[in-house]
N, CA, C and O atoms as CSV, one atom per row, in Angstrom:
chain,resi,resn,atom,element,x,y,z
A,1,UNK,N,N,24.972,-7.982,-3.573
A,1,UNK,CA,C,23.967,-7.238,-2.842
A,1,UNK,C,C,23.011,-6.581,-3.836
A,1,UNK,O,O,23.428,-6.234,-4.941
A,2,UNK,N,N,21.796,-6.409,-3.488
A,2,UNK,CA,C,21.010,-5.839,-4.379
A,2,UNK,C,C,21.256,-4.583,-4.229
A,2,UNK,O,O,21.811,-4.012,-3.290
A,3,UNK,N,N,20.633,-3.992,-5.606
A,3,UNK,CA,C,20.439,-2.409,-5.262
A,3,UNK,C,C,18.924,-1.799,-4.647
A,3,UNK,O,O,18.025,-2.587,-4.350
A,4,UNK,N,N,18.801,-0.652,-4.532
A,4,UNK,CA,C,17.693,-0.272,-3.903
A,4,UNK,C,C,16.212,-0.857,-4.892
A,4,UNK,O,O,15.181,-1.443,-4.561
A,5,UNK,N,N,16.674,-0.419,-6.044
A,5,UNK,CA,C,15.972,-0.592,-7.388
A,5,UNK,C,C,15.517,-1.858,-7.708
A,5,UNK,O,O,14.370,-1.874,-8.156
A,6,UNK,N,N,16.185,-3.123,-7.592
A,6,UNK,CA,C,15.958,-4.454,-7.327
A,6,UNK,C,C,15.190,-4.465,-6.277
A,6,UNK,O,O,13.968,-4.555,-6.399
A,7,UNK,N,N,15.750,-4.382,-5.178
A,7,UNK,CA,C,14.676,-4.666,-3.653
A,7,UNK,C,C,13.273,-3.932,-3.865
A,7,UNK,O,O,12.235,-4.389,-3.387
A,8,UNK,N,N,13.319,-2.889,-4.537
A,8,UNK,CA,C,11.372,-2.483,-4.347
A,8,UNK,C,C,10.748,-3.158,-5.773
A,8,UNK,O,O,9.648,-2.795,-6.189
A,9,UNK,N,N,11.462,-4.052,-6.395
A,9,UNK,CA,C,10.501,-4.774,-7.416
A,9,UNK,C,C,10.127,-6.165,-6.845
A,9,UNK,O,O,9.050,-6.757,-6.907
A,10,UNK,N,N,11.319,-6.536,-6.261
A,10,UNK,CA,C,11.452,-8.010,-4.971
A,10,UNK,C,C,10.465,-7.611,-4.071
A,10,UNK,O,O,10.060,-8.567,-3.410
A,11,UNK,N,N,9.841,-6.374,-3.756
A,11,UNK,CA,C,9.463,-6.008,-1.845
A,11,UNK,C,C,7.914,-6.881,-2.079
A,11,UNK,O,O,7.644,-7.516,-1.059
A,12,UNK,N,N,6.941,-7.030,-3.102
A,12,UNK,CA,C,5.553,-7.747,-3.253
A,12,UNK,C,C,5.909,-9.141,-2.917
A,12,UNK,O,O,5.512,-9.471,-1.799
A,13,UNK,N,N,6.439,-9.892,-3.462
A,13,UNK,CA,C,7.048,-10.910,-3.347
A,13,UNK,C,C,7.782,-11.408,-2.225
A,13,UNK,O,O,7.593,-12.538,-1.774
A,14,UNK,N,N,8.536,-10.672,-1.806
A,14,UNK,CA,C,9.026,-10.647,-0.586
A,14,UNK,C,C,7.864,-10.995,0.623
A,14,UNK,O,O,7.917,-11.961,1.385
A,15,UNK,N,N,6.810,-9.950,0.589
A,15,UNK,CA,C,5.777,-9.621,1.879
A,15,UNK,C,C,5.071,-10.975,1.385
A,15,UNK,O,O,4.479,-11.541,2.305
A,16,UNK,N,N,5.031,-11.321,0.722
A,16,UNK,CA,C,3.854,-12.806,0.004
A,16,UNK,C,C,4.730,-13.777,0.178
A,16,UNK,O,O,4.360,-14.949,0.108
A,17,UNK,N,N,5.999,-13.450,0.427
A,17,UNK,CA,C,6.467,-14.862,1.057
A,17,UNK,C,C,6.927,-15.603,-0.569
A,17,UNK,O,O,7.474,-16.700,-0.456
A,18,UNK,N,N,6.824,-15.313,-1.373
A,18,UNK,CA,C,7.168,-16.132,-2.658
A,18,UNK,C,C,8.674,-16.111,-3.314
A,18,UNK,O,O,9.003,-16.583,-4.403
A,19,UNK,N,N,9.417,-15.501,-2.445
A,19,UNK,CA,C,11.157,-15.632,-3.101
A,19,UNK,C,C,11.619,-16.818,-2.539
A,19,UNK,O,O,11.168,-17.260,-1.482
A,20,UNK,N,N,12.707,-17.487,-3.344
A,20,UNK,CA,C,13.490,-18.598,-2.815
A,20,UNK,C,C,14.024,-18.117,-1.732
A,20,UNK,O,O,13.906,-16.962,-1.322
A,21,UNK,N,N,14.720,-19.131,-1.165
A,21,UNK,CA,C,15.072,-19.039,0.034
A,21,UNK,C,C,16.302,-17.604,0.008
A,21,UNK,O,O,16.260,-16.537,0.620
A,22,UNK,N,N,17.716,-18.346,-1.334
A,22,UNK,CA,C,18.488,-17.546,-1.779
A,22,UNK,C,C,18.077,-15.972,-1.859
A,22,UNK,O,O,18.667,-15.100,-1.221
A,23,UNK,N,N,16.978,-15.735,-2.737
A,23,UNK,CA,C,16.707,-14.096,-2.967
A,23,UNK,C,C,15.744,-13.636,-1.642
A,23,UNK,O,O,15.683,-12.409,-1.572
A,24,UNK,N,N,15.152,-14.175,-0.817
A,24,UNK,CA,C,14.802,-13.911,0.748
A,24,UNK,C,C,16.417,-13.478,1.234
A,24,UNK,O,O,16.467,-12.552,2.043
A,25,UNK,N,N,17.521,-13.985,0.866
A,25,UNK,CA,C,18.375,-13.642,1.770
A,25,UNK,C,C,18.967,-12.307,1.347
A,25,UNK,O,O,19.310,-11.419,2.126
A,26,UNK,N,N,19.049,-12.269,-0.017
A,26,UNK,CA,C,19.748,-10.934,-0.579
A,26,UNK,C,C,18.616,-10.044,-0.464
A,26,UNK,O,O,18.991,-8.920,-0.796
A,27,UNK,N,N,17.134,-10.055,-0.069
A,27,UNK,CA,C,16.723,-9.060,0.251
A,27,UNK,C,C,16.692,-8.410,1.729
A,27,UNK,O,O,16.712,-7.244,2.123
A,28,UNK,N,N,16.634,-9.645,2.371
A,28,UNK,CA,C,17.533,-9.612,4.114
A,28,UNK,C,C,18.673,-8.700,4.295
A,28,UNK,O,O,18.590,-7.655,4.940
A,29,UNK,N,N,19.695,-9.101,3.735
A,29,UNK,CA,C,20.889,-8.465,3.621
A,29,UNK,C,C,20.712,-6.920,3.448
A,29,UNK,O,O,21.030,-6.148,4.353
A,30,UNK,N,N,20.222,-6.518,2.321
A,30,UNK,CA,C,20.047,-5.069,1.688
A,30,UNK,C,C,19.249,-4.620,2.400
A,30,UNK,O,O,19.598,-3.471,2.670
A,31,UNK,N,N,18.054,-4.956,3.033
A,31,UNK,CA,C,17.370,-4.088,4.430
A,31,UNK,C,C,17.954,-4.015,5.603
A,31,UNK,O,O,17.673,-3.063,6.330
A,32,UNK,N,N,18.972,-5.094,6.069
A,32,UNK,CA,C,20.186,-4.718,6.936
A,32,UNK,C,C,20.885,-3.650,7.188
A,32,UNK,O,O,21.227,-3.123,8.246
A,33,UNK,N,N,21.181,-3.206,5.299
A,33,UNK,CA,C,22.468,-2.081,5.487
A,33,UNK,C,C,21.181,-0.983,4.889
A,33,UNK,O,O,21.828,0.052,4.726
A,34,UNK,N,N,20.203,-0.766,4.616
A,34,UNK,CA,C,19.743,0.305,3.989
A,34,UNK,C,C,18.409,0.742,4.369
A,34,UNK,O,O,17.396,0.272,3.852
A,35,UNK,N,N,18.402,2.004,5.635
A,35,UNK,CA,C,17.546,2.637,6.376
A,35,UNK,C,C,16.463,2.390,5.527
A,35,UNK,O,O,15.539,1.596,5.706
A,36,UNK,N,N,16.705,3.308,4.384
A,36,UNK,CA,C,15.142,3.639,3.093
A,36,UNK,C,C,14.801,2.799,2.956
A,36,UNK,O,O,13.607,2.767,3.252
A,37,UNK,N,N,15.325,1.531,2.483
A,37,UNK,CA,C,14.545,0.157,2.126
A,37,UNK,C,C,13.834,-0.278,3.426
A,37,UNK,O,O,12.624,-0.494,3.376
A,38,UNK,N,N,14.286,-0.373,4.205
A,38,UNK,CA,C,13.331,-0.779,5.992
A,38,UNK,C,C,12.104,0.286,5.853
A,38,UNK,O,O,10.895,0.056,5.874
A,39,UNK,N,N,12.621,1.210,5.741
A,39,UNK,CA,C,11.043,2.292,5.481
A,39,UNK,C,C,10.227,1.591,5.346
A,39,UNK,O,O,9.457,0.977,6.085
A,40,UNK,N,N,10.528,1.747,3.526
A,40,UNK,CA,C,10.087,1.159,2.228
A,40,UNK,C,C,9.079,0.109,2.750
A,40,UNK,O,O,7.879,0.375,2.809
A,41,UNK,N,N,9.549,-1.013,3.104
A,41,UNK,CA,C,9.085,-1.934,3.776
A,41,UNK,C,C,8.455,-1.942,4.805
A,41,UNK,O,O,7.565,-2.776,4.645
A,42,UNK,N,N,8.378,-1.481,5.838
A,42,UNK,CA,C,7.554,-1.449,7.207
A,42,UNK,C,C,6.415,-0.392,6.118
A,42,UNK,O,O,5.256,-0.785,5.980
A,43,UNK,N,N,6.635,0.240,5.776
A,43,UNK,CA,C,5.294,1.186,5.122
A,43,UNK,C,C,4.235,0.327,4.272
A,43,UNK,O,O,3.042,0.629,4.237
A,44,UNK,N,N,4.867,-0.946,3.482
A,44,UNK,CA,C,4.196,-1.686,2.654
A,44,UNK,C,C,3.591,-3.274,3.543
A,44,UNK,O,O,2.828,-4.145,3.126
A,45,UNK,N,N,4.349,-3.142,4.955
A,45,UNK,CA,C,3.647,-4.004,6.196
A,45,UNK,C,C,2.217,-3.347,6.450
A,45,UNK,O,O,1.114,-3.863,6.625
A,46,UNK,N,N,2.626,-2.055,6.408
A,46,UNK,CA,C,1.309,-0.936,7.442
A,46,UNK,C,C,0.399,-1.181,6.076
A,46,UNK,O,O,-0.784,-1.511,6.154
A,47,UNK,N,N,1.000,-1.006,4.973
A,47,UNK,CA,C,-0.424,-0.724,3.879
A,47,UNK,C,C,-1.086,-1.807,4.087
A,47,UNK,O,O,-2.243,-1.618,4.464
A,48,UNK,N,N,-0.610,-3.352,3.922
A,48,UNK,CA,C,-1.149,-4.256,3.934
A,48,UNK,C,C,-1.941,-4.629,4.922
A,48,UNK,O,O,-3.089,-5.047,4.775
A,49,UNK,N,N,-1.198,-4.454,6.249
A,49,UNK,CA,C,-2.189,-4.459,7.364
A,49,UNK,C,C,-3.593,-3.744,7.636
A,49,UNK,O,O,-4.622,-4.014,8.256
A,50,UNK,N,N,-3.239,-2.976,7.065
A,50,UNK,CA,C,-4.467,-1.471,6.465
A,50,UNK,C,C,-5.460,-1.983,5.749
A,50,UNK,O,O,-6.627,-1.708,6.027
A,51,UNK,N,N,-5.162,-2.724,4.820
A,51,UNK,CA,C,-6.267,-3.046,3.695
A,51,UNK,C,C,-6.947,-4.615,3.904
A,51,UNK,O,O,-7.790,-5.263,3.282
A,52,UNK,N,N,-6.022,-4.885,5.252
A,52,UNK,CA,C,-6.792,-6.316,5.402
A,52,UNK,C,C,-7.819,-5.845,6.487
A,52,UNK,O,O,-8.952,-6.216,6.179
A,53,UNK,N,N,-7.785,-5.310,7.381
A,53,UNK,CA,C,-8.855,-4.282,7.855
A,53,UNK,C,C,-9.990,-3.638,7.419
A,53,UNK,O,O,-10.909,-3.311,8.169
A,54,UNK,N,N,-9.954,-3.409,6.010
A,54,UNK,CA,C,-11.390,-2.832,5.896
A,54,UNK,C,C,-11.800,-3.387,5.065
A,54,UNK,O,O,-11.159,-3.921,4.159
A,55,UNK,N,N,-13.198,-3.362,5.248
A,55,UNK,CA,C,-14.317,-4.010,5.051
A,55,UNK,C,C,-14.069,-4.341,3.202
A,55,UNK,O,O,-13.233,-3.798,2.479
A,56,UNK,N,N,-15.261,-5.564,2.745
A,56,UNK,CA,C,-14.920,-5.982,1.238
A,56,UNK,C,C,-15.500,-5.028,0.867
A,56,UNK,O,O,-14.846,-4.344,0.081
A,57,UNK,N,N,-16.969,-4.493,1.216
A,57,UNK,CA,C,-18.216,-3.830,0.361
A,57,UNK,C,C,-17.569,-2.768,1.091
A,57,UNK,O,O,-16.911,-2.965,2.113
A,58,UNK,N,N,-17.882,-0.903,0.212
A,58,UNK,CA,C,-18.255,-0.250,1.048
A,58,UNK,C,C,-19.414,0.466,2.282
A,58,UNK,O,O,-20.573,0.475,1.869
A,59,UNK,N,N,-19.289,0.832,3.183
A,59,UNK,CA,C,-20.483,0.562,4.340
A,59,UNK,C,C,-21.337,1.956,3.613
A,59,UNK,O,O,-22.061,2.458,4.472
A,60,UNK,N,N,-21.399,2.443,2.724
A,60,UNK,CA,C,-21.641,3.605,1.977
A,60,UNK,C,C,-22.126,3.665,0.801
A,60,UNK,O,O,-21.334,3.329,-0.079
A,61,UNK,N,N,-23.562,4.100,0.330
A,61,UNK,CA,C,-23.740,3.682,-1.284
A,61,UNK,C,C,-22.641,5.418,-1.818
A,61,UNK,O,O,-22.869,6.579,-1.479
A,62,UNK,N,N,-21.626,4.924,-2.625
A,62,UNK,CA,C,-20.755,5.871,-3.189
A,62,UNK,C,C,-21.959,6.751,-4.140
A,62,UNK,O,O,-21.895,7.973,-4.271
A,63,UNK,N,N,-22.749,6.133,-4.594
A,63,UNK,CA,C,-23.320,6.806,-6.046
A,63,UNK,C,C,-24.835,8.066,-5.257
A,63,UNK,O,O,-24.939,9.287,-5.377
A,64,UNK,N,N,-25.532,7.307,-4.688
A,64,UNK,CA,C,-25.764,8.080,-3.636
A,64,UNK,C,C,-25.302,9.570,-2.829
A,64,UNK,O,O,-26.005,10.540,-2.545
A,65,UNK,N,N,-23.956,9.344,-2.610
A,65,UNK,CA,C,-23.147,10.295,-1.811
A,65,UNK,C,C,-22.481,11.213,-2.891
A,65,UNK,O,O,-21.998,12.281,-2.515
A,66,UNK,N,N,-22.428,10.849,-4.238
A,66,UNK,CA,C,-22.080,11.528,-4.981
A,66,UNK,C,C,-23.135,12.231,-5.878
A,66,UNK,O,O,-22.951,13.105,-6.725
A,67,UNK,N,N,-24.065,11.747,-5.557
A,67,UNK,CA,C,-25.491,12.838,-6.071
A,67,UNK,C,C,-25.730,13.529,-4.887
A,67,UNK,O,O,-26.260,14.580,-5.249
A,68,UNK,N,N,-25.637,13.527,-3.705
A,68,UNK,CA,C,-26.027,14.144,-2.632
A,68,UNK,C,C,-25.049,15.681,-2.908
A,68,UNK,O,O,-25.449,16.820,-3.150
A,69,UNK,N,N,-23.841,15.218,-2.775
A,69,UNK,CA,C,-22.830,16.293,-3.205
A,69,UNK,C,C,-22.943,17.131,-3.941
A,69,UNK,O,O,-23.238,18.296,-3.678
A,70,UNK,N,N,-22.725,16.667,-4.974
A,70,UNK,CA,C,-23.314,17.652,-6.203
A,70,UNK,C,C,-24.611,18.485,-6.489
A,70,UNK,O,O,-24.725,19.330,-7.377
A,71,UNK,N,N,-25.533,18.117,-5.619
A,71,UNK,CA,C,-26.974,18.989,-5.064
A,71,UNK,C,C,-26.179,19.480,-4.017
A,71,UNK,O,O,-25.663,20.179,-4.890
A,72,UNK,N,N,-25.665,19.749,-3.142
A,72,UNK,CA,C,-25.088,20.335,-1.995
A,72,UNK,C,C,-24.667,21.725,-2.844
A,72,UNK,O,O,-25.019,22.859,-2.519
A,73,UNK,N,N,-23.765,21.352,-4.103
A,73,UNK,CA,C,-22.299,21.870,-4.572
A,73,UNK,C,C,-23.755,22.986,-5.224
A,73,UNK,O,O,-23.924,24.193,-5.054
A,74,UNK,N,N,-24.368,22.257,-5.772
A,74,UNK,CA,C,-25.162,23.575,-6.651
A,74,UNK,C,C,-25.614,23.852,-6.194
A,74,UNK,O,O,-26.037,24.725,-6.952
A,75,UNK,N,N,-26.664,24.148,-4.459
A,75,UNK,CA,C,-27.183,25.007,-3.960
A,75,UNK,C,C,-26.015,25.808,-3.060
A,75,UNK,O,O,-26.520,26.822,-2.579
A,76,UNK,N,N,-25.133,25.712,-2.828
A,76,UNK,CA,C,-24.134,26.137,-2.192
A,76,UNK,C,C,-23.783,27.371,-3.401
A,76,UNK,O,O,-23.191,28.298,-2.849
A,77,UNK,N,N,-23.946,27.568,-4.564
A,77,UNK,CA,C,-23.414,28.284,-5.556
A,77,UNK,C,C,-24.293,28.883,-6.173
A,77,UNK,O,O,-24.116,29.671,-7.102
A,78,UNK,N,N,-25.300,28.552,-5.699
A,78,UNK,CA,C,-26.692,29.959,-6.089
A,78,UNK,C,C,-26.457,30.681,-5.196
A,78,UNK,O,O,-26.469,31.866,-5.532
A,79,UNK,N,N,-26.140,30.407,-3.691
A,79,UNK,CA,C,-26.196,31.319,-2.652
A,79,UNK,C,C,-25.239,32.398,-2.816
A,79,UNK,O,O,-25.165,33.291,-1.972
């Protein structure tokens, strides 16, 4: 059986589908008996699902919004 420590270096690999059949099973097994690792895992389902969701570009010029700010930040601090 793996340990916890094994399974979250296996868990990328795992979600990508790239373990043999064999180490698919010993990571099967060890999310069977071990609550944290199912976490572990459904949390790194949600991230992924998360990041296939948003957009490639941001809908936002960042550099823009970060000069806007910083004129905000210094008239905010004369006042």
């Amino acid at each position: 059986m793996l340990t916890c420590k094994e399974h979250v270096a296996r868990s990328s690999d795992y979600l990508d589908g790239q373990l043999s059949f064999h180490e698919r099973l010993l990571v099967r097994h060890h999310l069977m008996c071990c609550p944290n690792c199912r976490r572990f895992i459904n949390q790194m389902r949600l991230m992924q699902a998360t990041l296939r969701q948003m957009p490639d570009t941001p809908a936002i010029d960042v550099q823009a919004l970060a000069g806007q700010l910083a004129a905000e930040y210094k008239q905010a601090d004369k006042i």
